[in-house]
C-alpha positions as a Markdown table, in Angstrom:
| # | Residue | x | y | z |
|---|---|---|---|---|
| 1 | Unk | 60.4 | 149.6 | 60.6 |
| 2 | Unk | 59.6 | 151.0 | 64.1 |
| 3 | Unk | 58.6 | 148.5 | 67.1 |
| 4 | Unk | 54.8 | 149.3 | 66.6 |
| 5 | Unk | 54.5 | 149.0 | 62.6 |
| 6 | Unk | 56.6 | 145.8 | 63.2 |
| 7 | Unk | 54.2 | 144.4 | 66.0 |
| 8 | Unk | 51.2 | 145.3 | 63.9 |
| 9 | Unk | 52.6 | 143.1 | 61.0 |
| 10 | Unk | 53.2 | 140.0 | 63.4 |
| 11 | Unk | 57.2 | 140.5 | 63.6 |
| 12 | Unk | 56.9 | 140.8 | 67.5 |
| 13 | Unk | 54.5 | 139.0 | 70.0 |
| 14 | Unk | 52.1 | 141.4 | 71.5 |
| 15 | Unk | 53.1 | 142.9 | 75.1 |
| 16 | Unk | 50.0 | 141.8 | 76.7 |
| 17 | Unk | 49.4 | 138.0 | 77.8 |
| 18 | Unk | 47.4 | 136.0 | 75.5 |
| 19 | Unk | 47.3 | 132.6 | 76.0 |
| 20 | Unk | 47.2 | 130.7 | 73.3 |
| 21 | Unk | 50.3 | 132.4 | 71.6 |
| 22 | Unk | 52.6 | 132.5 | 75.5 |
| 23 | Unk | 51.6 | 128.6 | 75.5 |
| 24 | Unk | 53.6 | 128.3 | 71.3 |
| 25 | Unk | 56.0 | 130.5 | 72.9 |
| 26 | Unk | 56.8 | 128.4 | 75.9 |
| 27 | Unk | 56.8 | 125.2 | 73.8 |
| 28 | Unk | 59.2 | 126.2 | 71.5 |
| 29 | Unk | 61.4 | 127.9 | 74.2 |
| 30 | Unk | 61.5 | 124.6 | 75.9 |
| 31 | Unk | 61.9 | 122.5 | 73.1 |
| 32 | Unk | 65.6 | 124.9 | 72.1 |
| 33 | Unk | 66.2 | 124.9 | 76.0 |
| 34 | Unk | 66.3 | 121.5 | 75.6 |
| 35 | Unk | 68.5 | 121.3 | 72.4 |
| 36 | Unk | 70.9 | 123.7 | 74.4 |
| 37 | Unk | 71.1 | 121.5 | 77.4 |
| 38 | Unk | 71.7 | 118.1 | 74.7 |
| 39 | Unk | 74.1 | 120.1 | 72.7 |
| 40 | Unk | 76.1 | 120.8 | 76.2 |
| 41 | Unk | 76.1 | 117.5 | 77.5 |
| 42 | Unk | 77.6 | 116.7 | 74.7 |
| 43 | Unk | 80.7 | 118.6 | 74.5 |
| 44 | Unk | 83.3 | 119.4 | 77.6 |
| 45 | Unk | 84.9 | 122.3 | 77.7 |
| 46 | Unk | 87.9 | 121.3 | 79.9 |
| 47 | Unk | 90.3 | 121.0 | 77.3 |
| 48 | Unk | 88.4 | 123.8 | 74.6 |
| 49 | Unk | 85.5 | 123.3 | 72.7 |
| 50 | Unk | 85.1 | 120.5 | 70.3 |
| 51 | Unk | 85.6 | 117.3 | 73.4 |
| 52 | Unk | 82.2 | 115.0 | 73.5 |
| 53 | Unk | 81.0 | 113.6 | 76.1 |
| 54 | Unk | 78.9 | 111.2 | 75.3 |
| 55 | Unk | 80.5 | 107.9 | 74.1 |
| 56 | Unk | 77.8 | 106.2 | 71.7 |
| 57 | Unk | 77.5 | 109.4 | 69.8 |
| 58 | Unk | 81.7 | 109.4 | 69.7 |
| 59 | Unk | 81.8 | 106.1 | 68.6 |
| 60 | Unk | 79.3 | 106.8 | 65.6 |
| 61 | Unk | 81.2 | 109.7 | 64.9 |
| 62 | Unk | 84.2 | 108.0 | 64.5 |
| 63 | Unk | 82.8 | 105.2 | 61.8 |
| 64 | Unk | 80.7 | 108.0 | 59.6 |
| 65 | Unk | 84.3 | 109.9 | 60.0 |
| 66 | Unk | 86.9 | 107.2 | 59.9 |
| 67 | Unk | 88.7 | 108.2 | 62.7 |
| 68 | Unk | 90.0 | 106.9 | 65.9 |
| 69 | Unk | 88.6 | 107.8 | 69.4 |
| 70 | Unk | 91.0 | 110.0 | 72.2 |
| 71 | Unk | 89.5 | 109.0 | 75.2 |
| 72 | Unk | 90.4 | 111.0 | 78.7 |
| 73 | Unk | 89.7 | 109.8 | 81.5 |
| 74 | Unk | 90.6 | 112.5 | 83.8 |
| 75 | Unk | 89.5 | 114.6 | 87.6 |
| 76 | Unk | 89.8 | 117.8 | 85.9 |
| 77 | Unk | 89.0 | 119.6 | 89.4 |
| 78 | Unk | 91.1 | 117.5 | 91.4 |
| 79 | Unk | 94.0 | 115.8 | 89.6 |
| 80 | Unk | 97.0 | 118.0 | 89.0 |
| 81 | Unk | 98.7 | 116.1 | 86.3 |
| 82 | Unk | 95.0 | 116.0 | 84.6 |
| 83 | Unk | 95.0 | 120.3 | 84.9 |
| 84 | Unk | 98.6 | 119.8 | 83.7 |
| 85 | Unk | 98.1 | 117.9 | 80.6 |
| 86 | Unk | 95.1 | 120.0 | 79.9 |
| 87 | Unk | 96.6 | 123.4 | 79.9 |
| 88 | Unk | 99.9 | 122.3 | 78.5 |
| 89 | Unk | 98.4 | 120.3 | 75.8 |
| 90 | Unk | 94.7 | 120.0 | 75.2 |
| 91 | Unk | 93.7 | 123.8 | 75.3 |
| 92 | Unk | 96.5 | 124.7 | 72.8 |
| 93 | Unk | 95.1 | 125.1 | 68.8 |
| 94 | Unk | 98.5 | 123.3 | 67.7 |
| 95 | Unk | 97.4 | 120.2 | 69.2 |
| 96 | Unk | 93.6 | 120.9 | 68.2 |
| 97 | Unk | 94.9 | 120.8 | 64.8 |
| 98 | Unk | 96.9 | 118.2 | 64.7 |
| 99 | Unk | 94.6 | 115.8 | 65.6 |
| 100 | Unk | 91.3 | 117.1 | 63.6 |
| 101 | Unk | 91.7 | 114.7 | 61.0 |
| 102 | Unk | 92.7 | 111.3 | 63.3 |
| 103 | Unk | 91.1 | 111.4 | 66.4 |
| 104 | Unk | 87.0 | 111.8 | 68.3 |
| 105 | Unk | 88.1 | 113.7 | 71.1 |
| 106 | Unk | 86.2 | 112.0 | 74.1 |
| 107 | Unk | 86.8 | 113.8 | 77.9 |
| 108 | Unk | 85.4 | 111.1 | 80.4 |
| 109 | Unk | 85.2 | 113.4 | 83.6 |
| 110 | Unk | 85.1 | 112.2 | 87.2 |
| 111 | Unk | 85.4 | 115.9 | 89.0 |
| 112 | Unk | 84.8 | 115.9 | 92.4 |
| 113 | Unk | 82.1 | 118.6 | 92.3 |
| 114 | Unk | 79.3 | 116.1 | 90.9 |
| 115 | Unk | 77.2 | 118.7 | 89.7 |
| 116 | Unk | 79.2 | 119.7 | 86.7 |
| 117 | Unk | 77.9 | 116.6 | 85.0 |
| 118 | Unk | 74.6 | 115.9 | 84.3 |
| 119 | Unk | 73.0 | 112.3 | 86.4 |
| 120 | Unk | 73.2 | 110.3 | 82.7 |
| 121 | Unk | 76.7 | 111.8 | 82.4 |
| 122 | Unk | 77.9 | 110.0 | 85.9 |
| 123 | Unk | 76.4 | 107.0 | 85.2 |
| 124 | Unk | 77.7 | 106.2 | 81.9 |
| 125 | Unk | 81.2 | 107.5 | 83.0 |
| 126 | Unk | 81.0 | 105.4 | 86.2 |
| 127 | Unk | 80.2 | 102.1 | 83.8 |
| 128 | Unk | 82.8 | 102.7 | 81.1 |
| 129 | Unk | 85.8 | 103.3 | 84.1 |
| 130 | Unk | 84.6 | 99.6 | 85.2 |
| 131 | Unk | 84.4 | 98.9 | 81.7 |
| 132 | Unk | 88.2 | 100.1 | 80.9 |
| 133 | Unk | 89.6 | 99.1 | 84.2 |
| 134 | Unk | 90.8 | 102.4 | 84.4 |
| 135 | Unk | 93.2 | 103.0 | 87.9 |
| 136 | Unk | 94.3 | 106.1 | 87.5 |
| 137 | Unk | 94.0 | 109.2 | 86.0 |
| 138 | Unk | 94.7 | 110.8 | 83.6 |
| 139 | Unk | 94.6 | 107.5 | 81.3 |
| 140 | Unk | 93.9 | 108.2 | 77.6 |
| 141 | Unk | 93.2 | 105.6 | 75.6 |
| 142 | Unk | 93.6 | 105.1 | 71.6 |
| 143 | Unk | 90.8 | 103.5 | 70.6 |
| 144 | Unk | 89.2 | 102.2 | 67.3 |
| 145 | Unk | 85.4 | 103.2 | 66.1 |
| 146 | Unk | 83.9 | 100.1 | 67.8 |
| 147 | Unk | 85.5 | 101.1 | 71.3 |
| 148 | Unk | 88.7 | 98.8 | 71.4 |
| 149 | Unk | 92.0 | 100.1 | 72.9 |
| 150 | Unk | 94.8 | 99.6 | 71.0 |
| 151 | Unk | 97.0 | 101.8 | 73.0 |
| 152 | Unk | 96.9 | 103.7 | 76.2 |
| 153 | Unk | 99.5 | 107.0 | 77.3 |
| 154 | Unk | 99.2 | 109.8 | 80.2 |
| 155 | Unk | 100.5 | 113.0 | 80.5 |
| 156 | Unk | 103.6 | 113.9 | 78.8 |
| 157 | Unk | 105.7 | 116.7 | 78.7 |
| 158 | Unk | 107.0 | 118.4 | 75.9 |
| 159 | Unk | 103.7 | 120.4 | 75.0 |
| 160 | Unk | 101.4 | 120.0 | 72.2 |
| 161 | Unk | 103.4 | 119.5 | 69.6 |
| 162 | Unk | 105.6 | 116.3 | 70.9 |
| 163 | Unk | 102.2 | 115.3 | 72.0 |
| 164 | Unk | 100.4 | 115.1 | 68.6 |
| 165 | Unk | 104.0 | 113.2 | 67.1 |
| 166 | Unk | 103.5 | 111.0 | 70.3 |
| 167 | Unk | 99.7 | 110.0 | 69.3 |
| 168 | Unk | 101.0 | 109.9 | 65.9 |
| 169 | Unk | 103.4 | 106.9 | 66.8 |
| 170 | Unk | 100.8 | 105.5 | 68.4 |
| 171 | Unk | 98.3 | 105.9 | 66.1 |
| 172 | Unk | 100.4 | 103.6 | 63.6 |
| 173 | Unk | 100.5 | 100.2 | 66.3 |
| 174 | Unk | 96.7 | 100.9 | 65.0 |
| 175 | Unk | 97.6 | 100.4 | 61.5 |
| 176 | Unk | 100.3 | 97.5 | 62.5 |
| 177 | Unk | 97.6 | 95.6 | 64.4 |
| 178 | Unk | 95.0 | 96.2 | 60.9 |
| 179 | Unk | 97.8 | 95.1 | 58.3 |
| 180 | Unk | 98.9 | 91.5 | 60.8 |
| 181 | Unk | 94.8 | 90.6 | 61.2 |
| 182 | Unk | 94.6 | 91.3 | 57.5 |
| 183 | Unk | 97.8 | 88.5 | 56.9 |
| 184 | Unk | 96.4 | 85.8 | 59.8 |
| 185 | Unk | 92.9 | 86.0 | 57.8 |
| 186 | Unk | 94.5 | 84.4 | 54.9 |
| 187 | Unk | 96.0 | 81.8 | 57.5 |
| 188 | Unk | 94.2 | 78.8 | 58.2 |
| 189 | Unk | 93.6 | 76.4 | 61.7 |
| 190 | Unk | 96.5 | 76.3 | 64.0 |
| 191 | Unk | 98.7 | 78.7 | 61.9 |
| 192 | Unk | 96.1 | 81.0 | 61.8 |
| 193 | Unk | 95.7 | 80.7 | 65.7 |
| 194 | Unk | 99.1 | 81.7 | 65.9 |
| 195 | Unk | 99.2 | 84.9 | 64.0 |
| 196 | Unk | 96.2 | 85.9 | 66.0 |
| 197 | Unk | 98.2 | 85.5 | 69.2 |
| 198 | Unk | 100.5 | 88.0 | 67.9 |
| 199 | Unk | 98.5 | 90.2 | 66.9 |
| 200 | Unk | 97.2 | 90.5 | 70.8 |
| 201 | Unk | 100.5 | 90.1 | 72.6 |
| 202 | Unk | 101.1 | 93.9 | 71.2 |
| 203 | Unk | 97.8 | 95.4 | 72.3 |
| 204 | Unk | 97.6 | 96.8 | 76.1 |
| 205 | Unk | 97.2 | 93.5 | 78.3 |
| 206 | Unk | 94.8 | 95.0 | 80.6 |
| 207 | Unk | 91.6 | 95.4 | 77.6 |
| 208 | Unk | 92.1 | 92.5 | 75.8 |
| 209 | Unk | 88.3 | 91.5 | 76.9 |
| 210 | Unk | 87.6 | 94.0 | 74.4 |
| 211 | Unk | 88.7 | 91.3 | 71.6 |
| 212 | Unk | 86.6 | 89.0 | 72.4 |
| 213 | Unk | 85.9 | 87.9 | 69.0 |
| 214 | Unk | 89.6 | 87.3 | 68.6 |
| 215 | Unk | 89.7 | 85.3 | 71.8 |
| 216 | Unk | 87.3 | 83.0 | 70.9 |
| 217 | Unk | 88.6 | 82.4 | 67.4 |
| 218 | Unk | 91.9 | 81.1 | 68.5 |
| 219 | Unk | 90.2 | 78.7 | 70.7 |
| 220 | Unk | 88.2 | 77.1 | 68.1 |
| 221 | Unk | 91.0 | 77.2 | 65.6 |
| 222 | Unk | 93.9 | 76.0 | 68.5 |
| 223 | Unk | 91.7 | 73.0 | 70.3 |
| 224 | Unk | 94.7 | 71.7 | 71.5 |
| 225 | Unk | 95.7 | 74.9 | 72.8 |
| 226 | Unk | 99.6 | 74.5 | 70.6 |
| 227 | Unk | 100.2 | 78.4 | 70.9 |
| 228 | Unk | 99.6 | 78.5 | 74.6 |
| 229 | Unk | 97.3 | 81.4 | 74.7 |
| 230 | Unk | 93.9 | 79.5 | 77.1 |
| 231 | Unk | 96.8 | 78.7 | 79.4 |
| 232 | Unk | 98.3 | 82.1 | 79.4 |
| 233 | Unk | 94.5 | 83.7 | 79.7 |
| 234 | Unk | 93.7 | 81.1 | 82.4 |
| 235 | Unk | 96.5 | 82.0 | 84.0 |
| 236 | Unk | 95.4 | 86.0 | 83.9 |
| 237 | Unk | 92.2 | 85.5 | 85.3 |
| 238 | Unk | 93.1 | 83.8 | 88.2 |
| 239 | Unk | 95.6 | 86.3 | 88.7 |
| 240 | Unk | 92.9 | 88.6 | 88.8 |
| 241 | Unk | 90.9 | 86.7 | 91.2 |
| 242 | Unk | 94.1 | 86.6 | 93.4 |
| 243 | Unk | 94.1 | 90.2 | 93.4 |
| 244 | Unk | 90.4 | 90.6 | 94.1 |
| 245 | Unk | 91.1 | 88.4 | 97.4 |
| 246 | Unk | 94.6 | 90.7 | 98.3 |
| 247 | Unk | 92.5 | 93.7 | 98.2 |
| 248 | Unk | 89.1 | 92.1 | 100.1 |
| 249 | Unk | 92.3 | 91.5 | 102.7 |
| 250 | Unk | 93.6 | 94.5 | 102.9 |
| 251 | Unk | 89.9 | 96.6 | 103.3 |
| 252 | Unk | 89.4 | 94.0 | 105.9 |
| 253 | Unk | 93.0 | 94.5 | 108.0 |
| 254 | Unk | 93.7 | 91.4 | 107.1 |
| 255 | Unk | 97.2 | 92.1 | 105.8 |
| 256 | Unk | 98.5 | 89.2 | 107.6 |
| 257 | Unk | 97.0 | 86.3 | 105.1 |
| 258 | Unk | 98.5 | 88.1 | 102.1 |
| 259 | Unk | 101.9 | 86.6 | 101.7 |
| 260 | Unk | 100.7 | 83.0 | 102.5 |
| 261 | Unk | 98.4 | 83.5 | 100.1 |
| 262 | Unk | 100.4 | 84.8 | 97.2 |
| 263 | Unk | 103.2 | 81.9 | 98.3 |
| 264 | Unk | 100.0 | 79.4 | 98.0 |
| 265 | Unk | 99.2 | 81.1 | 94.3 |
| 266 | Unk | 103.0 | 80.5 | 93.3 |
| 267 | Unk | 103.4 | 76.8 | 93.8 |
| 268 | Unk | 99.7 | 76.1 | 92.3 |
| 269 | Unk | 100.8 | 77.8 | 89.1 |
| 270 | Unk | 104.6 | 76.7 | 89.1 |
| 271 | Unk | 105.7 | 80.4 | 88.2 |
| 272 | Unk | 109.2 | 81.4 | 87.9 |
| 273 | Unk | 110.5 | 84.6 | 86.4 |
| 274 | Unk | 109.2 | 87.7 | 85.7 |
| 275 | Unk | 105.8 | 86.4 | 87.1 |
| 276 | Unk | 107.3 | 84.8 | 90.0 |
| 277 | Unk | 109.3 | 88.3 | 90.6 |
| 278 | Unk | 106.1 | 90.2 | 90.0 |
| 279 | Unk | 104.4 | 88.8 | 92.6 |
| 280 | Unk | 107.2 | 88.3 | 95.6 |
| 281 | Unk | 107.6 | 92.1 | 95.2 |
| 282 | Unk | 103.9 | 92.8 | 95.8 |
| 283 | Unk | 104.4 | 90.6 | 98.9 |
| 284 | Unk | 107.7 | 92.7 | 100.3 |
| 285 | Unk | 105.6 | 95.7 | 99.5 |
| 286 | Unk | 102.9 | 94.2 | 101.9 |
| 287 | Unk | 105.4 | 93.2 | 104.7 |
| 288 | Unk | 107.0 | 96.6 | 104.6 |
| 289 | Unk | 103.6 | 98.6 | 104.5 |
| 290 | Unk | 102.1 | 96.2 | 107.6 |
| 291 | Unk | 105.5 | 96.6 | 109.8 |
| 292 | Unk | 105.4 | 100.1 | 109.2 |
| 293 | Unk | 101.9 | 100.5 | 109.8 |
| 294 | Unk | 102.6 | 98.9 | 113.4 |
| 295 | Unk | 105.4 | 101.5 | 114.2 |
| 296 | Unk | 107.8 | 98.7 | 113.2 |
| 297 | Unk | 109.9 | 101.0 | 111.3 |
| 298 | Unk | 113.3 | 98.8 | 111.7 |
| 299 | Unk | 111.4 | 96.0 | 110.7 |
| 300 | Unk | 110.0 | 97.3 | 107.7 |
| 301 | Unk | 113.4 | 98.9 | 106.7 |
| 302 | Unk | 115.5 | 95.0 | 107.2 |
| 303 | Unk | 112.7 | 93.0 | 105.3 |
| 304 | Unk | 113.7 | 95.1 | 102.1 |
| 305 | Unk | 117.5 | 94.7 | 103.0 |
| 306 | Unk | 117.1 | 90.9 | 103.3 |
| 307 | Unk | 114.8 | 90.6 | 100.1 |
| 308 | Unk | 117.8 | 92.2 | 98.2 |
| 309 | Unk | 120.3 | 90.2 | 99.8 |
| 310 | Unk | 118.5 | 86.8 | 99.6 |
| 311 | Unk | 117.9 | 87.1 | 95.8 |
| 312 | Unk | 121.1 | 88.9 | 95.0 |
| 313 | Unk | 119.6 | 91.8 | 93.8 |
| 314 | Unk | 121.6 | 94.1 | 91.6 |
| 315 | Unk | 120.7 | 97.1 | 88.9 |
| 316 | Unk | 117.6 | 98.8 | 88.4 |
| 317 | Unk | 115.9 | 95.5 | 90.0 |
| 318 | Unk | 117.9 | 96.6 | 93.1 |
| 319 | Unk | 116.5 | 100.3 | 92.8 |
| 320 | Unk | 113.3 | 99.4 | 92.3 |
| 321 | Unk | 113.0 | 97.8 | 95.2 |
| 322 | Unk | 115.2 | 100.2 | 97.2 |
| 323 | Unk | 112.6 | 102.3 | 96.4 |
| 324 | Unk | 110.3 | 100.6 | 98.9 |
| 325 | Unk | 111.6 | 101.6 | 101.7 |
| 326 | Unk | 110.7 | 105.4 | 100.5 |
| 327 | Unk | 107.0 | 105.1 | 101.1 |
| 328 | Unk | 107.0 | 104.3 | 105.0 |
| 329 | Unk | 110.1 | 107.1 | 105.3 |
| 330 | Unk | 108.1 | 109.9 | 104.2 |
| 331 | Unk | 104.9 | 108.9 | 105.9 |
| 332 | Unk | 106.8 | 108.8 | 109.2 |
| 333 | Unk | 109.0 | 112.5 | 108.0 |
| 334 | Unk | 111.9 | 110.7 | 108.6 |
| 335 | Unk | 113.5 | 112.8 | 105.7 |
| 336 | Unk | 116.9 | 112.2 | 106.3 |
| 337 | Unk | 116.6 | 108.3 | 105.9 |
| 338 | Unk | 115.1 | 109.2 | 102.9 |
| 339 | Unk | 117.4 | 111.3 | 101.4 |
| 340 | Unk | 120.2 | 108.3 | 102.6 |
| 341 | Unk | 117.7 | 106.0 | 100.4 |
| 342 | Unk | 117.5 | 108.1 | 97.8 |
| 343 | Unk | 121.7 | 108.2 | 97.2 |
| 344 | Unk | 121.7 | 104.5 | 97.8 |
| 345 | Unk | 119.8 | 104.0 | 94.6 |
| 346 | Unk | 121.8 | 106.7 | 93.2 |
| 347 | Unk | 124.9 | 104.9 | 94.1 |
| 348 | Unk | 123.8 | 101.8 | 92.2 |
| 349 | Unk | 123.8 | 103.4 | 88.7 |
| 350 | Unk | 122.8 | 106.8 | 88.2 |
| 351 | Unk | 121.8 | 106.5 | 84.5 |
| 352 | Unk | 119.1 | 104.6 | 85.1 |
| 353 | Unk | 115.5 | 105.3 | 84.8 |
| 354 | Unk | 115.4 | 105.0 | 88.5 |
| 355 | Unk | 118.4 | 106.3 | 89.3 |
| 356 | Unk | 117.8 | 109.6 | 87.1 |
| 357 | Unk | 114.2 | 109.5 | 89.3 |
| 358 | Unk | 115.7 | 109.8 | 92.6 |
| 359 | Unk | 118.5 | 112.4 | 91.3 |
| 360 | Unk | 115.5 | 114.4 | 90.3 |
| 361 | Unk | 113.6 | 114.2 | 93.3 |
| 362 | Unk | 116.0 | 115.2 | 95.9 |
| 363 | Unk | 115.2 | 118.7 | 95.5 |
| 364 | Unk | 112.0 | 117.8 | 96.4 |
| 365 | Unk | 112.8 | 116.1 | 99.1 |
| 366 | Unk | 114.6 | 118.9 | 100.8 |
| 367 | Unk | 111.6 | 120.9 | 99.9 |
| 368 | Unk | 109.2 | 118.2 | 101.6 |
| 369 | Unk | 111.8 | 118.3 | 104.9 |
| 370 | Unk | 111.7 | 122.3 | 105.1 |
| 371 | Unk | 107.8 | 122.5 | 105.4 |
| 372 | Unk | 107.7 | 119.5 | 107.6 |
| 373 | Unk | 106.5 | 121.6 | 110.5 |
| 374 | Unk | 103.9 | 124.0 | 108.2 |
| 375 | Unk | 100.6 | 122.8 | 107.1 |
| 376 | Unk | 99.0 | 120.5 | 105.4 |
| 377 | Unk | 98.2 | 122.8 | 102.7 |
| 378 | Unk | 102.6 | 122.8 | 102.0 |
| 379 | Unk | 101.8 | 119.0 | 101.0 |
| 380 | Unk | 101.6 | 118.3 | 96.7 |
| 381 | Unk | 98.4 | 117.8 | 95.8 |
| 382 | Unk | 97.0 | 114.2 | 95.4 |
| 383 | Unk | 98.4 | 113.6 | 91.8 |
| 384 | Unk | 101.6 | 115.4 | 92.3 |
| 385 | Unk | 105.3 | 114.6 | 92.5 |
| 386 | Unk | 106.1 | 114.4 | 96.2 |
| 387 | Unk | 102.5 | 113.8 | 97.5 |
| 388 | Unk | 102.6 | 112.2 | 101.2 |
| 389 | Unk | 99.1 | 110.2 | 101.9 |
| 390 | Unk | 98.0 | 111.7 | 105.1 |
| 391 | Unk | 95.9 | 109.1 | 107.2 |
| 392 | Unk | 92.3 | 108.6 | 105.6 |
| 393 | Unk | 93.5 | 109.5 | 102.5 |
């Protein structure tokens, strides 16, 4: 059939304007632009076809499905272990596959070009990164179909396949947490209360608001609070409030009122341990940053050597805090100190995780000294190994 039989039978719109039939046209063109634009908004293409965007819809997937939900959190135009993770794991069919049957894929994108994302996009990302508490990226988090973390990971290296076994042993704390709230519903009262307790002690501390139906089933059944848990909660949220007041501090150059302040919080609560330890090192960490800040290198440099000397520091403990002094060295390219840092924690056992770290970065190091005079563009990129903050940043 030629174009002019074809029009004469109604198969194609006539070439001159009529009204009427231009105004059916342009509603249903609008009407599949729109599906388009719906249909795009809710799938990202950062990590291949087949990643939605849109939460609510992922979450209803995931029940009608019975799946789990991979939630990224990611900059994928500015955060290099983001682009990392993407193209070594993400965009590869082996990993595509070997999730199809377990996971939603979710991306949660917070790009730097804003206009990748539709306005509805931003905002709902921007609420669930309050939502998650998330503080850094990339953060993926394992979730359930009603949106509760049950485990959270990063980038790791191996490609896709040691990524998918790595979800995979995730995936099965999941199952663990189902089969021990399966056990304390047969429980009763305190007992009960107690089995609950565990089951949370092996989910990710930071989203344990998302339990909240837990939370306040163990306070009903524990009055007398026998399991400790309001205590240990109570003791969390001020911890949090304590670390709203360190930041207001810090924004406001008031670095100063920090370590009284964390001192104060210590002998309210009575902590000792790995609490008390967890907290004195966010104070040296102050000290240093503040003396350095001042062009007090010396300073900054001796309060680490006495912290490690007054609480007879040894180990990875020792490394870790070693490690301090790195931060204010490479600001100021005092590379050489570094790199005398650097063996120190080397010195104090090699085979551990920290000591391993510092072996690893020496080549770096050197790197980071030889461009010293080049530009800034010789820096990492915020995200990678070796980055240096330049002021403002």
């Amino acid at each position: 059939m030629d174009k002019s039989s074809a029009r004469a039978q109604g198969a194609f719109p006539p070439e001159r304007d009529q009204p009427e039939q231009q105004s059916i046209i342009m509603r249903k063109t609008t009407r599949l632009a729109s599906f388009v634009l719906a249909l795009t908004a809710s799938f990202a293409f950062a990590g291949g076809e087949g990643w939605v965007t849109d939460f609510e819809a992922a979450k209803k997937k995931a029940a009608e499905e019975k799946k789990d939900l991979l939630v990224d959190f990611t900059g994928s135009d500015w955060c290099g272990w983001c682009i990392k993770l993407n193209d070594e794991v993400f965009k590869h069919d082996a990993f595509k596959k070997g999730v199809a049957e377990k996971f939603v894929l979710v991306e949660l994108d917070y790009p730097r070009d804003k206009s990748k994302l539709s306005e509805e996009t931003q905002k709902q990302n921007a609420k669930l990164k309050e939502t998650y508490t998330i503080k850094g990226y990339p953060t993926i988090l394992l979730m359930d179909a009603k949106g509760r973390p049950y485990a959270q990971t990063g980038y790791q290296a191996g490609g896709p396949e040691a990524y998918v076994t790595h979800l995979d042993e995730l995936q099965a704390e999941r199952v663990k947490r189902d089969e021990n709230l399966a056990k304390a519903a047969k429980l009763e009262g305190v007992e009960k209360a107690k089995a609950l307790v565990a089951v949370l002690k092996e989910l990710p501390e930071d989203h344990l608001s998302h339990y909240s139906e837990l939370t306040g089933e163990i306070s009903k059944l524990d009055p007398e609070d026998q399991s400790g848990f309001v205590k240990a909660q109570q003791l969390k949220e001020a911890k949090q409030k304590l670390e709203a007041s360190i930041s207001e501090a810090m924004r406001g150059n008031k670095a100063d009122t920090v370590p009284p302040m964390i001192d104060a919080f210590i002998a309210e609560h009575k902590l000792e341990g790995e609490e008390k330890q967890e907290l004195e090192f966010t104070k040296l960490q102050i000290l240093v940053s503040s003396a350095a800040r001042s062009g007090e290198m010396d300073k900054a440099l001796k309060t680490v050597d006495s912290y490690i000397t007054q609480n007879k520091l040894e180990g990875e403990m020792k490394q870790n805090v070693l490690g301090v002094k790195m931060g204010p060295l490479l600001q100021a390219k005092k590379f050489d100190e570094a790199a005398k840092v650097i063996d120190a924690i080397i010195a104090v056992d090699p085979n551990t995780r920290a000591g391993k770290f510092a072996e690893q970065f020496k080549p770096r190091l050197e790197k980071m000294k030889a461009q010293a005079g080049g530009n800034k563009s010789d820096n990492p990129p915020h995200g990678e190994p070796g980055h240096v903050h330049e002021e403002g940043e």
